[in-house]
Structure formats: C-alpha cells, structure tokens
DOPAMAR-300954 format. One line per 2 residues: their letters; for each residue x negated, y negated, z negated of C-alpha. Coordinates in steps of 0.5 Angstrom, whole numbers, plus 500, padded with zeros to 3 digits. Last residue first. Layout:
BEGIN
A	X Y Z ~ ...
END
This chain:
BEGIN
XX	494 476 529 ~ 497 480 523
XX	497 486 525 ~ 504 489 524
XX	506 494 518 ~ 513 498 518
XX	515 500 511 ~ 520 506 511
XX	527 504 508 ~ 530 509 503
XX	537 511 506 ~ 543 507 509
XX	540 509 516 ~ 539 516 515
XX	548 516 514 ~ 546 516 522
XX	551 511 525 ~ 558 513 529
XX	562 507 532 ~ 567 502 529
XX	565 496 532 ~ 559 493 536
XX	557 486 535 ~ 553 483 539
XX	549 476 538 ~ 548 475 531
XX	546 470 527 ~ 542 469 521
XX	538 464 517 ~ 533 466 511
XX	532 464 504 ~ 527 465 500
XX	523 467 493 ~ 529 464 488
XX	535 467 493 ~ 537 465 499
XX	541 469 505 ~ 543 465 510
XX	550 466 515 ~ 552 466 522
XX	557 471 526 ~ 562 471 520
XX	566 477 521 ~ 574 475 523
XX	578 482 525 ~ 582 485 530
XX	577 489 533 ~ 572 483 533
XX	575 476 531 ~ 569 471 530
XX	567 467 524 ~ 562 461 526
XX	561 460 518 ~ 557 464 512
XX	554 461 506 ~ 550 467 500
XX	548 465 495 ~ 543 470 490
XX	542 467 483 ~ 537 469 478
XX	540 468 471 ~ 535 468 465
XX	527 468 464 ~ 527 476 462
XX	533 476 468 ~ 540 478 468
XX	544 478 475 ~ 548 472 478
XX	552 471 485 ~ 554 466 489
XX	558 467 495 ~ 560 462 500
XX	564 461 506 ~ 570 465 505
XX	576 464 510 ~ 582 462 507
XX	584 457 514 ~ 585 450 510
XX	582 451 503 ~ 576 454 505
XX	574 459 500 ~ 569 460 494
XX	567 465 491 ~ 563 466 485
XX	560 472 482 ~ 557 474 475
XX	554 481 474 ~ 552 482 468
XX	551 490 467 ~ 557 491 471
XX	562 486 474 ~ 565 479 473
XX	569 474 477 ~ 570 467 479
XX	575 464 484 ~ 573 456 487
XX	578 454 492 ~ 574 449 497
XX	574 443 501 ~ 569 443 507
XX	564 436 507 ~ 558 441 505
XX	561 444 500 ~ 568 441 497
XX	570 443 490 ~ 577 446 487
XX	577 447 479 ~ 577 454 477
XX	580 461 479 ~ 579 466 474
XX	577 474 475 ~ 576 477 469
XX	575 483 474 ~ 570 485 480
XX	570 490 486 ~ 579 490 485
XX	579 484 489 ~ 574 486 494
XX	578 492 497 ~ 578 490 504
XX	573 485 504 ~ 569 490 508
XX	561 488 509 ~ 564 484 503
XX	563 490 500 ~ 557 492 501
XX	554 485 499 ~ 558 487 492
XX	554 493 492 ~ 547 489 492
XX	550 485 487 ~ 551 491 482
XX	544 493 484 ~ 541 486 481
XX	545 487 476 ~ 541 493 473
XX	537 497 479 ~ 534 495 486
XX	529 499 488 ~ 522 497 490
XX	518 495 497 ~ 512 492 499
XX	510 490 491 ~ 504 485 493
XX	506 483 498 ~ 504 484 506
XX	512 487 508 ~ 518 485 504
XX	522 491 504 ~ 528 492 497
XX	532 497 496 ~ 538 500 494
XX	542 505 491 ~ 550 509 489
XX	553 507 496 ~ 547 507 502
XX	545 499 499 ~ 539 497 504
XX	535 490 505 ~ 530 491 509
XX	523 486 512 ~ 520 490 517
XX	513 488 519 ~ 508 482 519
XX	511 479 525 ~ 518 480 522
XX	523 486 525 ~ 528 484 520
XX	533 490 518 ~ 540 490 514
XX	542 495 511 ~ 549 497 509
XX	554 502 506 ~ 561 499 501
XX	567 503 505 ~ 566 503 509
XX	559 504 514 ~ 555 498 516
XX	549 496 519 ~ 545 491 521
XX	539 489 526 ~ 536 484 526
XX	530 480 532 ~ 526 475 528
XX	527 468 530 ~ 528 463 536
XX	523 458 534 ~ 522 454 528
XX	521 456 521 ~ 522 451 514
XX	527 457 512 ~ 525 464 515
XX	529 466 522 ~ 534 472 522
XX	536 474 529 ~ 541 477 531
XX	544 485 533 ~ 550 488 529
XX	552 496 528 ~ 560 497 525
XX	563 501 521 ~ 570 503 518
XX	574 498 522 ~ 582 500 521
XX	582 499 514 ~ 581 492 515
XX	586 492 521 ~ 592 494 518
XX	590 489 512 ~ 591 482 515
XX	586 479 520 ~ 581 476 517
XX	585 469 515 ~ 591 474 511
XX	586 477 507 ~ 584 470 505
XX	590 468 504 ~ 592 475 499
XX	585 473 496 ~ 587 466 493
XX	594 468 491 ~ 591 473 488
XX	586 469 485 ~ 592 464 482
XX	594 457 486 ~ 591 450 482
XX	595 444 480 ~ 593 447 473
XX	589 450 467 ~ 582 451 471
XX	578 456 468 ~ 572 453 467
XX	565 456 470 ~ 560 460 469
XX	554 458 472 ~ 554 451 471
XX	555 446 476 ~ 549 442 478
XX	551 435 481 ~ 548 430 484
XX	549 423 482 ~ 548 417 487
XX	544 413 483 ~ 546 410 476
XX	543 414 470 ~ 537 418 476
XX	536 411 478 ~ 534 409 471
XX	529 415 470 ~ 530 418 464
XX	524 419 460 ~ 520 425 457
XX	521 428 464 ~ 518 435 464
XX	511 437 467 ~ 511 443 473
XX	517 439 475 ~ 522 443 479
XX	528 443 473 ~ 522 443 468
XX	526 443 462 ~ 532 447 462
XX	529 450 468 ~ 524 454 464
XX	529 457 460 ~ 534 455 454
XX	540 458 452 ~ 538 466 454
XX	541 468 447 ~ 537 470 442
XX	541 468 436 ~ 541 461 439
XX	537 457 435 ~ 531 462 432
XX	532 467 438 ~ 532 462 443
XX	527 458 440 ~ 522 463 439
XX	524 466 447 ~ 522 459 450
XX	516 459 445 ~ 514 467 447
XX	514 464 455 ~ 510 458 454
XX	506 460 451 ~ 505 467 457
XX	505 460 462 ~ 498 457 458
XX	495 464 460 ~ 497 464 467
XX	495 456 467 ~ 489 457 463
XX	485 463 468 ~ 487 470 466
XX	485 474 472 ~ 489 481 473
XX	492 479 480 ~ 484 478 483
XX	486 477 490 ~ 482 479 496
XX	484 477 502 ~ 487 471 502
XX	494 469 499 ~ 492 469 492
XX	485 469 491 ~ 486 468 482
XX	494 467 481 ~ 496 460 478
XX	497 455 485 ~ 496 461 489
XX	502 463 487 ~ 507 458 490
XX	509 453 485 ~ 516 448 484
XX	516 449 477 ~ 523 452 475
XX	524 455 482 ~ 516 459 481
XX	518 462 474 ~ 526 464 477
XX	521 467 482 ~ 517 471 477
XX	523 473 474 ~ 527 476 480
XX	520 479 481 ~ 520 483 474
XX	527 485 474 ~ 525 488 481
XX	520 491 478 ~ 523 494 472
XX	523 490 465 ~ 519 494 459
XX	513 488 459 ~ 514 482 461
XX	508 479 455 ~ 502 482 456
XX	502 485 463 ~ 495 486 464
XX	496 491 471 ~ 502 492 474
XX	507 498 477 ~ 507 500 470
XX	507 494 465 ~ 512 492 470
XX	517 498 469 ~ 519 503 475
XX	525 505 476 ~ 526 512 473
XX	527 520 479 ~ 519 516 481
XX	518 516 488 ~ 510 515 489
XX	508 508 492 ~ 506 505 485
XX	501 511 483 ~ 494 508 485
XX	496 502 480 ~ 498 495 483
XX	494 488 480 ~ 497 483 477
XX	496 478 472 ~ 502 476 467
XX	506 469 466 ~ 505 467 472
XX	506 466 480 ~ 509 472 482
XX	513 474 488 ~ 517 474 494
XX	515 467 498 ~ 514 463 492
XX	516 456 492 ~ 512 451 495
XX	517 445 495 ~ 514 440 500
XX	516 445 506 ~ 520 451 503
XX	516 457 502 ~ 520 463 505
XX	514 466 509 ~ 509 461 506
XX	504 465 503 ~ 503 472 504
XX	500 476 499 ~ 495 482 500
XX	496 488 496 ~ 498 493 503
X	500 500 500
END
C-alpha cells in the first residue's frame, strides 16, 4: 500500500483544507499489516504509528477526526506532519504543532468532562472557526456587516405555519413520480464526470451503481487511481488512491450514513429510514426557499433534509456522524433533475464533507438493468503513475 500523500486534491483554494487525511494530534506511519481484512474494524493505534491520544477509535472515525481538525483551523497536513505531500513522509515525528494539538485536544476533553458532563459541547471549532489562532476581539464589521448564518446541527421544532413531515415526504414522493414508478425502478447503471473543487477541466469519468432497495457504488476514475465509495446493503468503504490509508471500511454513524445515501438512490422508503423525524423552520438556500424535516438514526446518525418548497424535490441532504472531535458533516446538494423511466433522478449534485468536495454530473443513465452483485463488494485499488 501506497504511504505517499497527495496535497490539494480536495484543497479549497485560500482555505487549504485537508485532502482525505491528517494533520495533528498524532504522527502516523502505517503498519505491515493495514491492507490484511481483519473480521474487526481496525483501530487507530493499529493502523497507526505514536498515536497517543486517539486511541480505540476506528480509522474511519480517526479520518473523519483528522478532517474535522484541518476545518477548524483551515491547515493542510503539511503544515503539521513532517514531509507530507513528498515522497518520503516522517508521519511518526513529533514537531511542536502536533504535540501543541495533543494539549489542545486533552484541554477540550477536560473542559468537557469537568462543565458539560462529558458531553462534546466544546470543540475546536467553538473557538477557531478557521482561524488556527481564535478572535479574542469581536470585529466590529462582524457585529454590524452582513450577518452569516450557521444553524445548529439540531434544529428546533417549528411550533406552527409550517406542514407536517408527512405532508413533506408525500409531495415529495408526488414530485419523483409517484410511488408506482419508484417501485418499478429496481437498479440503475450511470455515467458522468466528478470534478474535485477548486479544479478545472472536464473532470474525471464516473460510473454509478444502484440495486434496490439500498445497494450502491460510485467510482471515479482519477488521475492517480479509482476514488470509490460503496454500500452493498450490510457494509461499505471508502477509496481514495495516493493517501496514507488508501482504503477503509466504514462503521458506526458513518456506516448509517452511508445506507442513507443508498436509500436515497431509491427514496421510496425514505421516510421510514430515520425516525424523530420533526419539521423545522423554513430557509432559502442559495435563492431557492425550503421546507426543513430533521431525523435520527442509528449510532447517532443525524439528517437534514430540505425540499423546495415549489416542486417538492430534495435539493440537499446533511448528515452527521460522531467523532472524538465531534459531528463530522457530509452535505449533499442535488439539482437538474431528469425523468427516467418515469422517475425524477437529479443529473447534477456535490458531494462535500471535511476532507472535500466533489461535483458530479451524469450524461447517460441506463435503468433497471442486471448488475453484477460484485459490483457493490469491497472495492479494489487501481493506482495510476503519476505524470
């Protein structure tokens, strides 16, 4: 397995934020036996060398982590892991800012344990929000300039002027098609192109695949090799080619989110996927005014949806899993929906979580054919040269 790390695939130009992996808390080098299937998730101190303070976390817990880290203070690896992004990184090395971050990181868990009752109420982002060194002054322009808003990630209940969930899921099931159709699309074979933020150029060439009711892979073919996400109904994985854990199986909350991505390959049976579902005060997003219906899942899986309020047609889908450093989100944004074989499939969409964001759109869809179950299994890495 590949060790090298590739610096600003997902890196959002200004920002620097981390494309896949680390960048502090513990050094990391792999062990000979990463790339062995293991009937056990594989924990940090495992797959890592000198982690001292995440330890008994899976890996993919432990990226989701490292991400959350890079979002709080917009860095890029590099900028704490010795040789990162050449040839010959030296994961296992101690300079100051990682052994500052390991401070940082056992004063936020104090603070929560000893306020909070050890509740994840403070993270790095309550303070850094981007900045590797907090405001200790509010800026004025922030007090009275355009505000921003950052919504929780559990919303409140909306007590009135607003319509039930199922009021909600029913127009949106009404906007797909209805549910005769839905039921008739059982599987699905798509073709695209995914082009990494802050790229240019016609992008990468995608394949998808989807089997109902909650089976799917989607497969870029990058430069460096295949980037592949896959849920076959019971466990998934996740690709990335040229990083220093090339690929790793999802579990916990992260594994309930990716079989709510399958589902919504088929959002027949969405509404019955999560529960506690509430409906929340309405927003606009990106000019487009939104019903907002919030739900929960397993291993504290949380979800927001939000439909146009117009057609009834999902146009993004947050989620959140649990972390050691707290909710790592995944959003989704979907648009340009089509009709094939009677049913409304979005045709453009990006997928962005802390270590990046992509954009897809498909050019060819071809419904209800056979698929090979194969398809859906543990993906294989498929390394390029890199010119």
């Amino acid at each position: 397995m590949k060790s090298s790390f590739r610096l600003g695939r997902f890196c959002r130009p200004g920002l620097a934020l981390v494309t896949g992996i680390s960048i502090w808390i513990t050094a990391v080098a792999l062990t000979s036996g990463q790339s062995q299937a293991s009937p056990r998730p594989q924990m940090s101190e495992q797959a890592f060398k000198n982690i001292q303070v995440l330890k008994g976390i899976p890996v993919d817990e432990f990226m989701g982590t490292m991400g959350l880290f890079s979002a709080a203070l917009s860095v890029c690896c590099a900028e704490c892991h010795t040789g990162a992004g050449t040839s010959n990184p030296k994961w296992e090395d101690d300079p100051p800012r990682k052994r500052t971050a390991r401070r940082m990181m056992q004063m936020v868990a104090t603070i929560n344990r000893e306020n909070f009752n050890g509740r994840q109420v403070v993270t790095c982002w309550t303070c850094h929000r981007g900045d590797q060194s907090p405001l200790v002054t509010p800026p004025l322009d922030r007090m009275y300039g355009e505000p921003v808003v950052q919504p929780p990630d559990i919303l409140a209940a909306a007590t009135s002027g607003e319509p039930t969930a199922d009021q909600i899921f029913d127009k949106y099931i009404q906007a797909l098609g209805g549910a005769a159709p839905l039921a008739r699309l059982t599987s699905y074979v798509a073709k695209g192109t995914s082009l990494p933020y802050g790229e240019v150029g016609k992008g990468f060439p995608t394949e998808i695949y989807a089997k109902a009711p909650n089976q799917l892979v989607t497969i870029v073919h990058q430069q460096e090799g295949d980037m592949a996400r896959s849920f076959d109904g019971r466990e998934g994985y996740f690709l990335l080619p040229l990083t220093v854990v090339e690929e790793y199986p999802w579990t916990g909350g992260a594994l309930e989110g990716a079989k709510l991505d399958a589902e919504l390959a088929f959002p027949g049976r969405i509404k019955d996927f999560l529960t506690n579902w509430r409906v929340s005060f309405s927003q606009t997003i990106n000019g487009v005014d939104v019903r907002v219906v919030q739900g929960t899942g397993a291993a504290g899986l949380v979800a927001t949806l939000y439909f146009d309020k117009e057609t009834g047609l999902l146009v993004r889908m947050a989620r959140y899993t649990n972390s050691a450093a707290g909710r790592v989100p995944t959003q989704i944004d979907l648009s340009d929906y089509r009709t094939v074989a009677g049913v409304k499939m979005p045709f453009k969409w990006s997928y962005a979580w802390v270590s990046g964001r992509e954009d897809f759109e498909l050019t060819d869809v071809q419904p209800n054919v056979a698929i090979d179950p194969a398809k859906f299994g543990r993906p294989v890495a498929v390394t390029r040269p890199i010119r």
